[in-house]
C-alpha positions as CSV (number, residue, x, y, z in Angstrom):
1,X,72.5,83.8,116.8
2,X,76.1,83.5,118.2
3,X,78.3,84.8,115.5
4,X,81.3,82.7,114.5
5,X,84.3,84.5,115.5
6,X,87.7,83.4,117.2
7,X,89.3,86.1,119.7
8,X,90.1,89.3,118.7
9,X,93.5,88.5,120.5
10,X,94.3,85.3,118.7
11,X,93.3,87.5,115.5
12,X,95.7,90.2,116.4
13,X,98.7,87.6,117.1
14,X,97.9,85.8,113.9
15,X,98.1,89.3,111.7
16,X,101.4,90.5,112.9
17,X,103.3,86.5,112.8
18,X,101.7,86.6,109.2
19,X,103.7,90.1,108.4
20,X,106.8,89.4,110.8
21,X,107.1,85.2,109.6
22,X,108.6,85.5,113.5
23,X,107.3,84.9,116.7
24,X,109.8,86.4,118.2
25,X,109.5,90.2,116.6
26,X,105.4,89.5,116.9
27,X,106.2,89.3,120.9
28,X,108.3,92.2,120.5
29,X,105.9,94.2,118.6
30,X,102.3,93.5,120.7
31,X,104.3,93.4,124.2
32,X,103.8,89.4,124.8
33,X,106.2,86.6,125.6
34,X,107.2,84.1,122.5
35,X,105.2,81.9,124.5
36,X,101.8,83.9,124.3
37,X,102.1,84.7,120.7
38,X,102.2,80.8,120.0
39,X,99.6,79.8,122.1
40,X,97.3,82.8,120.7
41,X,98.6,80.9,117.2
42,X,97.7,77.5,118.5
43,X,94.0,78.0,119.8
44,X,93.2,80.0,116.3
45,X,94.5,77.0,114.5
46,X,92.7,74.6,116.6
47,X,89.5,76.9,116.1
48,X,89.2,76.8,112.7
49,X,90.6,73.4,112.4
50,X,93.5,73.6,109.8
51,X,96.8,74.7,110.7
52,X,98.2,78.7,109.4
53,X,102.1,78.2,109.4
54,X,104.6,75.2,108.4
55,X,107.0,75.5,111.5
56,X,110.5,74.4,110.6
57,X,112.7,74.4,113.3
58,X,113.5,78.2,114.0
59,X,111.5,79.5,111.6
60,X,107.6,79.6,110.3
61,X,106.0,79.6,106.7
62,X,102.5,80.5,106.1
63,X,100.6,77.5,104.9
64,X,98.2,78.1,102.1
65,X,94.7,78.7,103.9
66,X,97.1,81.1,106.3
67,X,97.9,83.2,103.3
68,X,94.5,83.5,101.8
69,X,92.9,84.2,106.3
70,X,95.9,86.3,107.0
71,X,95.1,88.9,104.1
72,X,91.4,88.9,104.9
73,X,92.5,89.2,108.4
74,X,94.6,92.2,108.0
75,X,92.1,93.8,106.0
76,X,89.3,93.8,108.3
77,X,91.7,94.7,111.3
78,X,92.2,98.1,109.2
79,X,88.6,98.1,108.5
80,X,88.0,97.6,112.3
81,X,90.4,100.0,113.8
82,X,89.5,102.8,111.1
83,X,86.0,102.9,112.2
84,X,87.1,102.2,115.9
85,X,88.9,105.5,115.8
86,X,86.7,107.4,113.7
87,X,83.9,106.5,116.4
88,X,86.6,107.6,119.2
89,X,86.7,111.0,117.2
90,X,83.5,111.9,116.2
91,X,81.3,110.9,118.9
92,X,79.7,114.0,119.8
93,X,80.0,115.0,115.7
94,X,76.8,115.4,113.6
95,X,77.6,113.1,111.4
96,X,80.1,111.3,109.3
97,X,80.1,111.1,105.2
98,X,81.6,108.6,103.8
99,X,83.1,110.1,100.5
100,X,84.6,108.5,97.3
101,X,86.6,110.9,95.1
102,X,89.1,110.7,92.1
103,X,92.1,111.8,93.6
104,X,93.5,115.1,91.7
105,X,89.8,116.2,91.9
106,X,90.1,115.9,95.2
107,X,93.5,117.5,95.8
108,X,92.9,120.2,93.2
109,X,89.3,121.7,93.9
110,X,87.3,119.7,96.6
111,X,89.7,120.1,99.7
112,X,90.8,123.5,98.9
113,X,86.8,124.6,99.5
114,X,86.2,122.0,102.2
115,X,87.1,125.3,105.2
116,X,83.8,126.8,103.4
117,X,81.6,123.2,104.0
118,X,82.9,122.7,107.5
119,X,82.6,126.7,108.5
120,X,79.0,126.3,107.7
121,X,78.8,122.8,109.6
122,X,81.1,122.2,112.1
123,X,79.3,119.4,113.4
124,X,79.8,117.1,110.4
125,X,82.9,114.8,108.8
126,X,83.8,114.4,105.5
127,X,85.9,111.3,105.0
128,X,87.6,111.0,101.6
129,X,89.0,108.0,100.0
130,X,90.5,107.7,96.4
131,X,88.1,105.8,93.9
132,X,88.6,106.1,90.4
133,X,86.5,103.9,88.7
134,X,82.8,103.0,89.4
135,X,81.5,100.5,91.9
136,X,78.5,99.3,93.6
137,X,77.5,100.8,96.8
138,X,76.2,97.7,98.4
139,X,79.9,96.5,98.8
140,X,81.8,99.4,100.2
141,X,81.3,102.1,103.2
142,X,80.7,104.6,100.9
143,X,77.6,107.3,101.6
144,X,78.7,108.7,98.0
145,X,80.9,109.4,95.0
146,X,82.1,111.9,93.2
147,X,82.7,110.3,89.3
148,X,84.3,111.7,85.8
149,X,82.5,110.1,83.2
150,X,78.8,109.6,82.0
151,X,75.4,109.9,84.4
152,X,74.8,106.1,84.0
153,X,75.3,104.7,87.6
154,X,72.5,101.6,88.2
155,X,70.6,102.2,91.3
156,X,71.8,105.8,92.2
157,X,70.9,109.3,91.8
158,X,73.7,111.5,89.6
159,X,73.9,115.3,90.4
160,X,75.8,117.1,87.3
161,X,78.5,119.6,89.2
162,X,80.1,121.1,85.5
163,X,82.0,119.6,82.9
164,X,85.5,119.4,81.7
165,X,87.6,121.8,79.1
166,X,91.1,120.0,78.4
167,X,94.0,122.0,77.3
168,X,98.0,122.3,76.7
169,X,100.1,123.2,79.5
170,X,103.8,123.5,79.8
171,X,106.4,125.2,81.7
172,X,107.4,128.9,80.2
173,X,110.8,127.6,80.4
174,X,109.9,125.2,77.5
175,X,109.1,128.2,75.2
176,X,112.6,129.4,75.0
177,X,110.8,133.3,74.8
178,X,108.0,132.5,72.3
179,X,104.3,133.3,73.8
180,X,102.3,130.9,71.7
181,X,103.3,128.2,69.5
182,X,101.2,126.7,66.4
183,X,99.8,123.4,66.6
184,X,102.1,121.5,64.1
185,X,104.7,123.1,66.4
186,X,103.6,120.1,69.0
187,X,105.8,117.4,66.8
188,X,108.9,119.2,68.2
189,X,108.0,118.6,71.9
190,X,108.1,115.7,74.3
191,X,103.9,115.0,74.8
192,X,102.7,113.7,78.4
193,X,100.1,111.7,78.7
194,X,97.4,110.6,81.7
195,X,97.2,106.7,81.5
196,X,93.2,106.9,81.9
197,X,93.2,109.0,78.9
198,X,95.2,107.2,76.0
199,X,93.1,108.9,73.2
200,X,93.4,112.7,74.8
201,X,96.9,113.7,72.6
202,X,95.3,112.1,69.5
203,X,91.9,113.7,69.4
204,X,93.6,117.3,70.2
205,X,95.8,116.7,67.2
206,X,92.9,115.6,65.4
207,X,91.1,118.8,66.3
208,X,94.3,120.7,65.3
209,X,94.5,119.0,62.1
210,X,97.7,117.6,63.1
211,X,97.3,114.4,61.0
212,X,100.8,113.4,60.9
213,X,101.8,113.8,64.0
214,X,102.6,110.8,66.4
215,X,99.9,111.2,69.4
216,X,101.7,108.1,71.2
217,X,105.1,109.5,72.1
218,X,106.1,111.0,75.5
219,X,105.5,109.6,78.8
220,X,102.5,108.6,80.6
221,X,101.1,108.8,84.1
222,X,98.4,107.5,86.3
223,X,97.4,110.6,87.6
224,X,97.0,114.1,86.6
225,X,98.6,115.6,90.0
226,X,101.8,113.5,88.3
227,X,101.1,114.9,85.2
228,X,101.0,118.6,86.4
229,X,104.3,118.2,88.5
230,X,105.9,116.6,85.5
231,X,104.9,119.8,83.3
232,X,106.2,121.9,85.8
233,X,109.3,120.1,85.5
234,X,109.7,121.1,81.9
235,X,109.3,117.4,80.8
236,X,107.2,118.2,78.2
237,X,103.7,119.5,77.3
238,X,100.6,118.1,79.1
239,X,97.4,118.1,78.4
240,X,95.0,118.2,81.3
241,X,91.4,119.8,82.8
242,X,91.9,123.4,82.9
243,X,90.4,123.6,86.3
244,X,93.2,121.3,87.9
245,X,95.7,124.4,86.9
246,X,94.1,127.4,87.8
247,X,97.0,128.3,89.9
248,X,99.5,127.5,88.2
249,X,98.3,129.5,85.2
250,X,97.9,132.2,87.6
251,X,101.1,132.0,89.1
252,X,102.8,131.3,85.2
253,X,104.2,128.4,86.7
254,X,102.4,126.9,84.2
255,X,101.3,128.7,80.5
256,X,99.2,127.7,77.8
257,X,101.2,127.1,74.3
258,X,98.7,127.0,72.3
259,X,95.0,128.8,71.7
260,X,93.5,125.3,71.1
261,X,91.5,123.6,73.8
262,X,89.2,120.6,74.0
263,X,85.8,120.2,75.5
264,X,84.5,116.7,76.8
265,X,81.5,115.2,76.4
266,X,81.9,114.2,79.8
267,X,81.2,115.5,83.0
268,X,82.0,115.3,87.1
269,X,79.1,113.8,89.2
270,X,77.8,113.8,92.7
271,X,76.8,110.4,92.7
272,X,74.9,108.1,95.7
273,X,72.7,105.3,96.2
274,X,68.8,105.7,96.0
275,X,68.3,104.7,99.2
276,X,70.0,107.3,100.5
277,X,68.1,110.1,98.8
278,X,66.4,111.5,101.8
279,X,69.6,111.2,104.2
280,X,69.5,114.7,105.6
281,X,73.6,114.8,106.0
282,X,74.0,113.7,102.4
283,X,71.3,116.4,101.2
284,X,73.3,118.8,103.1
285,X,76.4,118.0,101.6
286,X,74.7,117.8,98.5
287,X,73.2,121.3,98.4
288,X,76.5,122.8,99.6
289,X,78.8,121.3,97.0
290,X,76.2,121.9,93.8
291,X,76.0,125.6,94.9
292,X,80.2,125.8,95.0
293,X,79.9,124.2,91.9
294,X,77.8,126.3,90.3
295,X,79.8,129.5,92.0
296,X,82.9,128.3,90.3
297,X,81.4,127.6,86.9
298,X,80.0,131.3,87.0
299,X,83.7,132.2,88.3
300,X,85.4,130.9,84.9
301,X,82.8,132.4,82.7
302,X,83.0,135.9,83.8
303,X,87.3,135.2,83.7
304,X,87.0,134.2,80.2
């Protein structure tokens, strides 16, 4: 069946007068003469039957129906030219994995250990894109996750990598020469919070036996790469996975105030669909990152 799609020109044309409101810097920008953009314009319009843009004179509005096309248009143009190019690239590649991963995860401990995956297989691609929270597979390009959380993902096999100890950081500078402080000593301090994690401040104090202490105050961030740079900073004292600062604990950048840490109940997943289960590129991946998972766990236990 003939699908129904207008011209990939006219589609193009349509995109950039929706972001420019100009025909004018559209001909500029896709090399065509004012002329070519409208008539690209035109025979869209009259293809779908409804007209995009109010034209006033000099100047062009997007009608409503040309608001809601042009940001489904734009979309899929990304869409389109992001798997044109990773085509163009990887042609002659083993194969590409589609990966979704929470970002400072990422950043923090999946990249740096991504030169051992791709010294070991050179013929494959590991594409990452930022997801933090769940989502079903069937709607996205995604070959598999990597979630924070619980192992409760409908339709999908979870693979447990290692779990999460949470603990104060801060810069030495805040410590004005004091090694350790006590936890009551956490009321004098600015506290930084991660925004996915309201309740983090309050169950340490909790733990601590910190009662009266406000758990709210400080300042909060969406992600703990912001929260880390913030604690560098000397902004305050953060609590966040110990594993996101190895360095910087290393390198005293960063120090720990206080002996007190706390464990989640939660854990970091490998997570994919079912169906996918016997994909011999996502088995692959799969057996490389549980056994750099399981090297690092054995890593922290023999440094504590």
């Amino acid at each position: 069946m003939r699908r129904k799609i207008p011209s990939i020109d006219a589609l193009i044309a349509f995109e950039a007068a929706a972001r420019h409101l100009s025909f004018t810097r559209t001909s500029e920008e896709l090399s065509l003469t004012q002329s070519a953009v409208g008539r690209q314009v035109a025979s869209l319009e009259e293809y779908l039957g409804t007209p995009l843009f109010n034209r006033h004179k000099r100047r062009i509005s997007l009608t409503e129906a040309g608001e809601i096309y042009a940001k489904r248009v734009r979309e899929n143009l990304e869409r389109l030219e992001r798997d044109t190019l990773a085509a163009m690239a990887h042609r002659n590649a083993g194969g590409i994995l589609e990966l979704a991963v929470i970002p400072t995860f990422a950043t923090r401990w999946l990249i740096p250990r991504l030169p051992e995956f791709y010294a070991q297989h050179e013929d494959i691609v590991v594409n990452l894109t930022t997801r933090a929270a769940p989502f079903l597979f069937k709607d996205t390009p995604f070959d598999a996750a990597i979630h924070f959380g619980d192992p409760v993902w409908p339709g999908s096999v979870t693979k447990y990598l290692f779990g999460e100890e949470i603990t104060a950081v801060c810069s030495p500078r805040l410590l004005a020469g004091r090694k350790k402080l006590a936890p009551r000593d956490v009321a004098g301090f600015t506290l930084l919070h991660q925004s996915a994690r309201p309740d983090a401040w309050r169950q340490w104090l909790a733990q601590a036996a910190a009662h009266d202490v406000d758990s709210m105050k400080g300042q909060r961030y969406e992600l703990f790469s912001m929260l880390v740079e913030a604690a560098k900073a000397g902004l305050g004292i953060a609590l966040v996975p110990r594993f996101l600062v190895a360095h910087e604990l290393q390198t005293r950048e960063l120090v720990r105030p206080f002996e007190l840490s706390l464990p989640s109940d939660k854990g970091y997943y490998l997570v994919y669909p079912e169906r996918k289960q016997n994909s011999p590129l996502l088995r692959t991946f799969e057996h490389w990152l549980l056994t750099a998972a399981q090297s690092y766990v054995e890593t922290e236990r023999r440094s504590d």
